[in-house]
C-alpha positions as CSV (number, residue, x, y, z in Angstrom):
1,X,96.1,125.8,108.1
2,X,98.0,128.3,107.0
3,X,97.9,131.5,110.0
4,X,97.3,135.2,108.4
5,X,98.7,137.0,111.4
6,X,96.9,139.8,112.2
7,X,96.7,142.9,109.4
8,X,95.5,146.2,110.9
9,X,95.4,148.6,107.8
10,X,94.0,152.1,109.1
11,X,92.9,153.8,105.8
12,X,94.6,157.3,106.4
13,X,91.9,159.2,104.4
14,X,89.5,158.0,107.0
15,X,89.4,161.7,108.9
16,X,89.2,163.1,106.1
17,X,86.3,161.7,105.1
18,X,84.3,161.7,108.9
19,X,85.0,165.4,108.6
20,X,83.0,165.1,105.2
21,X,80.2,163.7,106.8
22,X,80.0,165.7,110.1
23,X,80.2,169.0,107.2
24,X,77.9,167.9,104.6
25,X,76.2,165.4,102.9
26,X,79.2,163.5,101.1
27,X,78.5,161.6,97.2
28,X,78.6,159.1,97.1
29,X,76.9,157.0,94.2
30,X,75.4,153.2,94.2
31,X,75.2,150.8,91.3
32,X,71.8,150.9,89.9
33,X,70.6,147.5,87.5
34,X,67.3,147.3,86.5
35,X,65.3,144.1,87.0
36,X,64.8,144.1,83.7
37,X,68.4,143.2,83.3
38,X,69.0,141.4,86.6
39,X,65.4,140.2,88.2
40,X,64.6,139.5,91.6
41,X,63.8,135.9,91.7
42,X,62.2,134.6,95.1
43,X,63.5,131.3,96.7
44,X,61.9,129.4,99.3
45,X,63.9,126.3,100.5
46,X,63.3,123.1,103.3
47,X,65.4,123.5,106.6
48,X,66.0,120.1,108.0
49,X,63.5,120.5,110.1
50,X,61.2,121.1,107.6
51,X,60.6,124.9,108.0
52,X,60.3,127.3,104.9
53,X,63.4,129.8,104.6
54,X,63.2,132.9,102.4
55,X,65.3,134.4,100.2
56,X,66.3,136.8,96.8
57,X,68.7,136.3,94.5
58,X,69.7,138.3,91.7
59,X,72.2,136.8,89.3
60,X,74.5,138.9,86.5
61,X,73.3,138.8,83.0
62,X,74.3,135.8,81.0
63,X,74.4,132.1,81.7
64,X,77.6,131.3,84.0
65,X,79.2,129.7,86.0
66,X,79.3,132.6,88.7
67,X,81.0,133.6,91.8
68,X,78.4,134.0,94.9
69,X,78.2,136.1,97.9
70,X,75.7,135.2,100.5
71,X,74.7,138.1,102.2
72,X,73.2,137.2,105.9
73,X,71.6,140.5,107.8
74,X,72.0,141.1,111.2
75,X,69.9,141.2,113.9
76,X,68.0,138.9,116.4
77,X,64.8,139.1,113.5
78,X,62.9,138.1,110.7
79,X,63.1,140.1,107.7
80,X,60.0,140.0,105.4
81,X,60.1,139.4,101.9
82,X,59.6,142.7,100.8
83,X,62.3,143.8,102.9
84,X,64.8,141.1,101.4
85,X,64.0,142.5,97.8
86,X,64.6,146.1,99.5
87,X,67.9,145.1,100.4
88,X,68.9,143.5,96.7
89,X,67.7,146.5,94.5
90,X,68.7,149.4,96.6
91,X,71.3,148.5,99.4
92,X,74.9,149.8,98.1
93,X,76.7,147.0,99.2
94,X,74.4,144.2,97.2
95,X,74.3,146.4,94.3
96,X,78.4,146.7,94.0
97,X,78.6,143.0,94.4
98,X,75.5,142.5,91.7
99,X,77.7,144.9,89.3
100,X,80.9,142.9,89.8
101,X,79.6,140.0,88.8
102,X,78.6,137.8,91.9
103,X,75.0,136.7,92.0
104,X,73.9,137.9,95.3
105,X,71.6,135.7,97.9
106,X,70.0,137.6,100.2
107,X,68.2,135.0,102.9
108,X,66.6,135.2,106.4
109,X,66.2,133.1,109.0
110,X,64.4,132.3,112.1
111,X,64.1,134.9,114.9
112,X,66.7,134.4,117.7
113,X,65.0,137.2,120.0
114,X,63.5,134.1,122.9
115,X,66.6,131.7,122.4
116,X,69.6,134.0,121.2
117,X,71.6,130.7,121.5
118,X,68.6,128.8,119.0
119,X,70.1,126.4,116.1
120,X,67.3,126.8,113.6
121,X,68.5,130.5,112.3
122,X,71.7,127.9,111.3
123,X,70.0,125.7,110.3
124,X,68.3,128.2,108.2
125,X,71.2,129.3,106.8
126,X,72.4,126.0,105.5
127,X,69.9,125.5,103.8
128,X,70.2,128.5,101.8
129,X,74.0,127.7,101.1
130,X,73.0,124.2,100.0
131,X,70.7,125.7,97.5
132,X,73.2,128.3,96.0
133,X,75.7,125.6,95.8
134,X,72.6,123.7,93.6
135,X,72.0,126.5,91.1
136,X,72.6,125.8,87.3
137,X,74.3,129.7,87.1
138,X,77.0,129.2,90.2
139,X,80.2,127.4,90.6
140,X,79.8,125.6,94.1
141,X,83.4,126.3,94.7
142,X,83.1,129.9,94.8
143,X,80.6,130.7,97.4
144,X,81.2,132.9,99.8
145,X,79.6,134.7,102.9
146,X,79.6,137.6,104.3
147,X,77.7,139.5,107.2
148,X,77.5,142.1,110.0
149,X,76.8,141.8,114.1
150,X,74.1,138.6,114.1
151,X,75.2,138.0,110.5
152,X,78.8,138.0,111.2
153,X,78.2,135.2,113.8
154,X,76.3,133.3,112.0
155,X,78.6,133.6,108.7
156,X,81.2,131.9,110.9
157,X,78.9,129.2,112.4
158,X,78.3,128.7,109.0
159,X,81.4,128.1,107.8
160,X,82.2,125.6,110.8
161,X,79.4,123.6,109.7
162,X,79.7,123.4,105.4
163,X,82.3,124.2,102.8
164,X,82.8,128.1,101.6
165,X,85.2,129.5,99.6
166,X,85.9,132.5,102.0
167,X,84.2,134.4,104.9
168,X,83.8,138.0,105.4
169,X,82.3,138.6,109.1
170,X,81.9,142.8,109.9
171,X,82.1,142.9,113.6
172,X,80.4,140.0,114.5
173,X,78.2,139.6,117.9
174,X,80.7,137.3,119.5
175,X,78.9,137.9,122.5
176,X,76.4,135.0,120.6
177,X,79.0,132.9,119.1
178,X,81.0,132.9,122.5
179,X,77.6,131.4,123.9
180,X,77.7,134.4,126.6
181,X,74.3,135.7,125.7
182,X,71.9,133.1,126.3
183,X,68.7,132.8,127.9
184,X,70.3,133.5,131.4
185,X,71.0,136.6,130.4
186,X,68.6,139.0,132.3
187,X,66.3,141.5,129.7
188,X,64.5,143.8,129.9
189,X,61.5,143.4,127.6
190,X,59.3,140.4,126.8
191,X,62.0,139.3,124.0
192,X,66.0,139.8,123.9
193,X,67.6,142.8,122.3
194,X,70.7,143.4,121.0
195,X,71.4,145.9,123.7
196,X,70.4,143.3,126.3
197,X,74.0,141.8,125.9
198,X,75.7,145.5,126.7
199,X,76.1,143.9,130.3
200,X,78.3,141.1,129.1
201,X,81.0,143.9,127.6
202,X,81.5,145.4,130.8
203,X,83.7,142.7,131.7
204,X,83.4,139.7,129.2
205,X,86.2,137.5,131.4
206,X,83.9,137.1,133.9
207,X,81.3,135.5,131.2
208,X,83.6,133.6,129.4
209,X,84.3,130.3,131.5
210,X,86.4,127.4,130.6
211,X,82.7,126.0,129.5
212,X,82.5,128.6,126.7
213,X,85.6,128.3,126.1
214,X,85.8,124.8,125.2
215,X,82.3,125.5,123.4
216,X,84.4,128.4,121.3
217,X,87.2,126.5,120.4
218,X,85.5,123.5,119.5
219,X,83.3,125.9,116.9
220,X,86.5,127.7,115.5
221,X,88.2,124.3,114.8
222,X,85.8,123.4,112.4
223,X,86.4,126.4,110.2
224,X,88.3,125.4,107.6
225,X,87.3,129.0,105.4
226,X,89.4,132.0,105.1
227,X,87.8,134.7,107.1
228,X,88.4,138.5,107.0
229,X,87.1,140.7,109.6
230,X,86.0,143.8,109.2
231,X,85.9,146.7,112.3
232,X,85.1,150.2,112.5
233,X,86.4,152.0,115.3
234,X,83.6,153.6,117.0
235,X,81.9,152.5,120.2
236,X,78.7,151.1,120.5
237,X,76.6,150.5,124.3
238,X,74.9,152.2,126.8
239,X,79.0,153.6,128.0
240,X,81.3,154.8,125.0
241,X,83.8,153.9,127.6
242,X,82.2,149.8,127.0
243,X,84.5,148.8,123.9
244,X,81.8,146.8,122.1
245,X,85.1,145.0,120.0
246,X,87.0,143.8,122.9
247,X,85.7,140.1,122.7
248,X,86.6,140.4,119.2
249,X,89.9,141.3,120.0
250,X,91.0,139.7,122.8
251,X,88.7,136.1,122.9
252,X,87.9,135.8,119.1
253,X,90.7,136.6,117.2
254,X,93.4,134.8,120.3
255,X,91.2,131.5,119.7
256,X,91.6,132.0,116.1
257,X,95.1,132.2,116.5
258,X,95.6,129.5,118.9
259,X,93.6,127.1,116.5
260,X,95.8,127.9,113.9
261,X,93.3,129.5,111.7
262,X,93.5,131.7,108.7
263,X,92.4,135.3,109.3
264,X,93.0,138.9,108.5
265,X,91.4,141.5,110.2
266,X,90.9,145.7,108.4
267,X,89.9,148.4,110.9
268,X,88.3,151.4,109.2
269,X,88.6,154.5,111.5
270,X,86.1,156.5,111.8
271,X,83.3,154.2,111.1
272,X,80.1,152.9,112.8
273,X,78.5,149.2,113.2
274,X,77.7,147.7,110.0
275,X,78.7,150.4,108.1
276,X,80.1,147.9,105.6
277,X,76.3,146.4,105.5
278,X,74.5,149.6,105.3
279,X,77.1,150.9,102.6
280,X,76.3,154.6,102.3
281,X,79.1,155.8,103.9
282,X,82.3,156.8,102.1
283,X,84.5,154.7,103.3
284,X,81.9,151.5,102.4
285,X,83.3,151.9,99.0
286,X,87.2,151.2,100.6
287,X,85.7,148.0,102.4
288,X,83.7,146.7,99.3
289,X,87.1,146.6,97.3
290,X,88.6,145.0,99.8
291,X,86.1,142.1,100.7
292,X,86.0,141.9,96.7
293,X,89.5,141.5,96.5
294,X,89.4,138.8,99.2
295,X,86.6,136.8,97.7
296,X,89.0,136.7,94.3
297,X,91.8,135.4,96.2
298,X,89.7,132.9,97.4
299,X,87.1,131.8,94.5
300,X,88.3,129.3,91.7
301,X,85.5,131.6,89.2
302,X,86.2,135.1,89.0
303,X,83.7,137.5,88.8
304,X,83.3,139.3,85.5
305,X,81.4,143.0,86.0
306,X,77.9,144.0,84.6
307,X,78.5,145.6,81.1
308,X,79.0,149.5,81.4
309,X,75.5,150.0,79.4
310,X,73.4,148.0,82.1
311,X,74.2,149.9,84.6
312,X,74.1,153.5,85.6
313,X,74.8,155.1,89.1
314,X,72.6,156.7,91.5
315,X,73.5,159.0,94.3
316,X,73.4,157.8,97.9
317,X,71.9,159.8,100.5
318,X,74.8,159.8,103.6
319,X,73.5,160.7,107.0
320,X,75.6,164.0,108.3
């Protein structure tokens, strides 16, 4: 495999745009398609287990074949239906990729809160990919996947485990994909929390053993995908001194070097976790250009955007 050494681009308008949002409330505007135009259709597909997986999908106007982005959410949870279709008609990020032209596939999968190391939210997952890759409207060679913190590790379990025309993973919870945070790690409620695996970023090289790390490397040499990661620069944990990323950086992205793998990595100062997944802040836009313009490099069917008179623009409330 060919090895995208690392590519740290630090968008220089990113302070001025933090000082928009600690000033004011910035706009920032969404695409907006009716359902009329683009429905929300429903899926529910078998897991090889047999378990019912949910998801949406929205497709562009017209009859194909499309690009697709799989959009996995983050999180140790079950979403609910009504929260999926949420997510399809009014999240940013979903709406740009709607408006470009990519049907957009928005599953869940089973909760990971008792096991954080559990197989079936994969298995989950596969299932879903397998059934976009099945759909009259999408060429199978242009599927991607994308997702944030739990989403970003499972997008690149994912990709170890079928065929996908590119990866985007927005700082995923390596501290799962590593295997680190597992049910040996202690919690403090009935179920595990995300913030339940803070301990393991206080020093991760004690965690990591040469156990995980034969269990990491063996996952990252079955990626065959081209991932981009996606980073924000701001500290998340109990201590902003705890640098949330530093798996990322110095486990994640060394492993995916040493295997040879092809990567490229975009930090975006200035922003929070998942910003790219949320997508109302300003600099969401800068990130959705680029994972589009990554998922084009990568897919064989390139997206064609939503005629101009199907869809109009709404404003985006930004938090100050």
């Amino acid at each position: 495999m060919r090895n995208f050494r690392c590519r740290i681009a630090l968008v220089l308008a990113g302070a001025f745009l933090s000082a928009t949002l600690t000033t004011g409330h910035a706009q920032v505007t969404r695409p907006n398609i009716s359902p009329t135009v683009s429905p929300i259709h429903d899926v529910t597909v078998t897991a090889r287990d047999g378990h019912d997986v949910i998801a949406v999908v929205r497709e562009p106007p017209g009859d194909g074949p499309f690009p697709a982005v799989i959009a996995v959410h983050g999180g140790l949870w079950t979403m609910t239906r009504e929260e999926l279709r949420n997510l399809a008609l009014d999240n940013p990020t979903m709406t740009r990729l709607l408006a470009n032209g990519y049907v957009t596939v928005i599953p869940t999968f089973r909760r990971r809160d008792e096991d954080p190391q559990t197989l079936t939210a994969l298995w989950d997952n596969l299932a879903i990919v397998d059934y976009v890759k099945q759909m009259e409207s999408v060429d199978p060679s242009s599927v991607s996947i994308y997702g944030c913190s739990g989403g970003g590790d499972l997008v690149l379990e994912i990709a170890g485990e079928t065929t996908v025309a590119a990866v985007t993973s927005e700082e995923p919870a390596t501290v799962l994909f590593t295997g680190m945070f597992d049910t040996g790690t202690p919690r403090q409620g009935e179920t595990y929390e995300g913030t339940d695996a803070f301990v393991l970023l206080e020093d991760p090289f004690a965690y990591y053993t040469p156990e995980l790390q034969a269990f990491t490397q063996g996952k990252i040499r079955k990626i065959d995908a081209p991932v981009f990661f996606v980073q924000g620069d701001q500290l998340l944990g109990r201590d902003p001194s705890v640098d949330h990323l530093r798996i990322q950086n110095e486990i994640l992205l060394r492993e995916m070097d040493a295997a040879d793998k092809e990567w490229t990595r975009t930090v975006y100062p200035g922003q929070f976790h998942c910003f790219g997944f949320e997508g109302v802040s300003p600099m969401a836009r800068d990130f959705f250009d680029d994972m589009d313009s990554f998922f084009k490099l990568h897919s064989p069917t390139q997206p064609v955007p939503i005629d101009a008179s199907h869809v109009d623009y709404v404003q985006v409330e930004v938090p100050q």
